[in-house]
N, C-alpha and C positions, 0 to 999 in steps of 0.2 A: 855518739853525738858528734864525737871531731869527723868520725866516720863520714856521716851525712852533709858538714860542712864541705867536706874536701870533694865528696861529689860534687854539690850544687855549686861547687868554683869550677870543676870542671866544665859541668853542664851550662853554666852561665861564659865559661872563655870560647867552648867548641860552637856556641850560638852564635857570639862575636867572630869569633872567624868566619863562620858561613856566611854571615851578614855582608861584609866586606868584599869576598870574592865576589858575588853577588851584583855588585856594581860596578866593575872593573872592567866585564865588558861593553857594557854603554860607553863609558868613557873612552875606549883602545875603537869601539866603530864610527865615533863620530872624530876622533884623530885623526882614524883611517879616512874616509871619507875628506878632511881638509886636505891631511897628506897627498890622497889621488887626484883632487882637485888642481893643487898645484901643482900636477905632477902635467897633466893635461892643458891646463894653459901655459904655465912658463914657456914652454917648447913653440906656442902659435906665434907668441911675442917677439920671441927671437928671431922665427923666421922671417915673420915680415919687416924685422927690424934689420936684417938683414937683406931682405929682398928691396929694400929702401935706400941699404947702404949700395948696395950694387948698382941699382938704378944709378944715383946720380955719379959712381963712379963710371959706368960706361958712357953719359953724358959727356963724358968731358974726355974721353977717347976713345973710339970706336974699335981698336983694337980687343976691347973688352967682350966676351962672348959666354962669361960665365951665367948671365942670368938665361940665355933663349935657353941655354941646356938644362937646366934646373927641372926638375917633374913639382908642377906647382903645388903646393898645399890646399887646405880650403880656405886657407885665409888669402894666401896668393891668387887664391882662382877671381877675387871681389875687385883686384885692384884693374884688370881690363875693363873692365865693366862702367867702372866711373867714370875711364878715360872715355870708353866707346858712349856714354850718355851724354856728358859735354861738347860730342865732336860736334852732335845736328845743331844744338843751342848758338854754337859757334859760326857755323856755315849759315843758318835761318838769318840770322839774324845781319849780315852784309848785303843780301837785296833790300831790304827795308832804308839800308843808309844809301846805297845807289839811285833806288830806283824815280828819289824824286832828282837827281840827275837827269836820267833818263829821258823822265816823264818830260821837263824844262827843254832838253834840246832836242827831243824825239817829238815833239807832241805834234798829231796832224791839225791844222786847220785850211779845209777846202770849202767846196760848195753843199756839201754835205755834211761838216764835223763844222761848229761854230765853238768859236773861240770861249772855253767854260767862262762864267760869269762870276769867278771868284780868283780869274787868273792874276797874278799879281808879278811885277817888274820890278828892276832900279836902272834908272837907266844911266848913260854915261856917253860924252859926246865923242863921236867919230869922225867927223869930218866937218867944218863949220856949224852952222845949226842943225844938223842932220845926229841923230841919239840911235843908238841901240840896245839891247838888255845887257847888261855889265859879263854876264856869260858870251857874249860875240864879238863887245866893240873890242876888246883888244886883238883879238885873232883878226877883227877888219882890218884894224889901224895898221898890223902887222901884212897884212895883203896889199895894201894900199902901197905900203911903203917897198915891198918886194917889187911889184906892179914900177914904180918910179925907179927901179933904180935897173930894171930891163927897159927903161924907155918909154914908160906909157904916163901917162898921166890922167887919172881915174876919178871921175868924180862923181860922187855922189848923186840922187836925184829923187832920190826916195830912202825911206829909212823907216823909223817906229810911224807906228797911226795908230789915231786915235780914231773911236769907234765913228763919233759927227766928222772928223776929213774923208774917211771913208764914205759916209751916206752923202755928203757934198759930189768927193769926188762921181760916184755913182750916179747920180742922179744927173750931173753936167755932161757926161758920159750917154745915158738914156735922152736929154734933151738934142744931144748934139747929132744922136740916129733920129730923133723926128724929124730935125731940120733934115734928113738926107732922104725923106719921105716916109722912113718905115711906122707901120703903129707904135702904141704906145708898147702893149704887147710884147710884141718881135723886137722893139728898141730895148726895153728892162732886157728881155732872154741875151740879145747878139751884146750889148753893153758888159754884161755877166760875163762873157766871155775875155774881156778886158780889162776889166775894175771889178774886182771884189766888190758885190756888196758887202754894207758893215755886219761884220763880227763874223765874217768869213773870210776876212785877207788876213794874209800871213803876216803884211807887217802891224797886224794888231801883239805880236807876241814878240818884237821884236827884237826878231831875230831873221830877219831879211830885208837885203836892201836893194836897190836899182841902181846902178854906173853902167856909163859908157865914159869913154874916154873924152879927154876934150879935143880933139881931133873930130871926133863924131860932131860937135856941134855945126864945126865949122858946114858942117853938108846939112845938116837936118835943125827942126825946130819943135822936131815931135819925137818919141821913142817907136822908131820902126827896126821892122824884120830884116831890114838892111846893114845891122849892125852886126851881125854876123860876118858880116863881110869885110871888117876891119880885123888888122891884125892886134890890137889888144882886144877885141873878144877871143883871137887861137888862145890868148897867151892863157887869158884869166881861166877858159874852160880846159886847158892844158894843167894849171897849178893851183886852181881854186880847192881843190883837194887837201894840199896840203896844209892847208890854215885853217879845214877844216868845213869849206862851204861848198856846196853843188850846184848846179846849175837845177833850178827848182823846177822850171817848168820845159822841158825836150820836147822835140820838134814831132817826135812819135810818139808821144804820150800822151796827146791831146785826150783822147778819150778817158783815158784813167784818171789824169790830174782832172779833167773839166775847167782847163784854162789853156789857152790859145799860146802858142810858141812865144816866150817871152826871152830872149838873149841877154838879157838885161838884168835880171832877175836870178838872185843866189841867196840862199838859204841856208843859216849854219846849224849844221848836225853833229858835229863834231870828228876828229879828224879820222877816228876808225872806223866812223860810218861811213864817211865822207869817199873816201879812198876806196870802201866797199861796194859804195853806188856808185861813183863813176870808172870803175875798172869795169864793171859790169852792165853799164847802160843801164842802169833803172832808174823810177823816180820815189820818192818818198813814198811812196803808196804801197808799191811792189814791195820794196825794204823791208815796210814793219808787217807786211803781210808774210814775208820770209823768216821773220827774228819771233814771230807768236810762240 
């Protein structure tokens, strides 16, 4: 009887044991498993925590050359990548702030391009009652005053218009070829030649203006081809560049512009364009047919 007892303690301690081991590898493979886990990250963390710390020290002295030599990780491999996706978002997005610049002192209006119907101004006085779009009048007022202190004394004669002075002045213009016999016809066509009809003159956007000097008056009572012949016309198509404004309508460009030699007549583009048209004899037309 004790016999059988001291078995069945065996038999019940040697089940207990087996029981035991039995579960000890679950436990030791999913340890393992954390342990390799972090055995695999800790190492990525470092490096790019590292490759972080290098970054902003070679920032701050170029002497520094330990990161180009580095052989990247795959965590290192993510970080050009970011940089290289914010460069275009960067770049896209500066013509969008320019380009109604641009658009303001590039914009054509001839006989063919009418002045859009949502264009909009502020304007700012230039010279007595004479106004321009607040993007040119100081670059005038800055000519004007360069222009006085070479000797000339420049004045104004035209400036901003309005779409009805336009259709006035035009149509005074077409009246003034009947009285000289032409049809109604051929007086609008030759007229267009010298008055913008409305919402095709330039100074509906104003940013062109007409001066001749006052010496000019003294000879004339009307704006003629003769004014060329003064020497503040050398000066102004000499230095109108540099404030910014071109001589809008050249004496060889009739056909392109579709307006008759105006010496009179300057248009601000602004001073890199400005300097690019007239170094090179162009007009506005040819310019932004070259800048597409």
């Amino acid at each position: 009887m004790i016999f059988r007892k001291i078995l069945l303690l065996t038999l019940l301690t040697a089940l207990i044991l087996s029981t035991g081991c039995s579960k000890e590898p679950t436990v030791s493979e999913s340890s393992s498993e954390s342990s390799f886990a972090s055995i695999i990250i800790t190492p990525e963390k470092s490096e790019v925590s590292s490759e972080s710390s290098s970054s902003e020290t070679s920032s701050d002295s170029s002497e520094h050359s330990s990161v180009p030599e580095k052989t990247p990780s795959s965590g290192e491999s993510s970080v050009p990548s970011i940089t290289t996706s914010s460069t275009p978002e960067t770049s896209s997005s500066a013509p969008e702030e320019t380009f109604p610049k641009d658009y303001r002192t590039l914009i054509l209006v001839n006989p063919w391009n009418h002045i859009p119907e949502d264009y909009t101004l502020e304007l700012e006085t230039v010279q007595g009652n004479y106004k321009m779009d607040i993007k040119a009048a100081e670059s005038a007022r800055n000519l004007l005053e360069a222009a006085a202190e070479a000797g000339f004394n420049m004045q104004l004669c035209s400036a901003y218009r309005t779409i009805e002075r336009s259709a006035y002045l035009y149509e005074r213009k077409v009246n003034q070829y009947i009285g000289y016999g032409y049809s109604e016809e051929d007086a609008k066509v030759e007229a267009a030649r010298w008055v913008a009809p409305p919402g095709t003159s330039e100074h509906h956007t104003g940013l062109a203006m007409d001066l001749v000097s006052a010496e000019y008056w003294g000879y004339y009572s009307d704006l003629e081809h003769a004014y060329e012949e003064f020497d503040s016309f050398e000066w102004m198509y000499e230095h109108c560049a540099e404030f910014g404004f071109i001589l809008r309508y050249p004496k060889d460009k009739q056909d392109i512009t579709g307006i008759t030699y105006e010496p009179w007549h300057y248009r601000y583009v602004g001073v890199e364009a400005a300097e690019y048209i007239m170094e090179n004899g162009l007009c506005l037309e040819e310019y932004l047919e070259e800048i597409k």
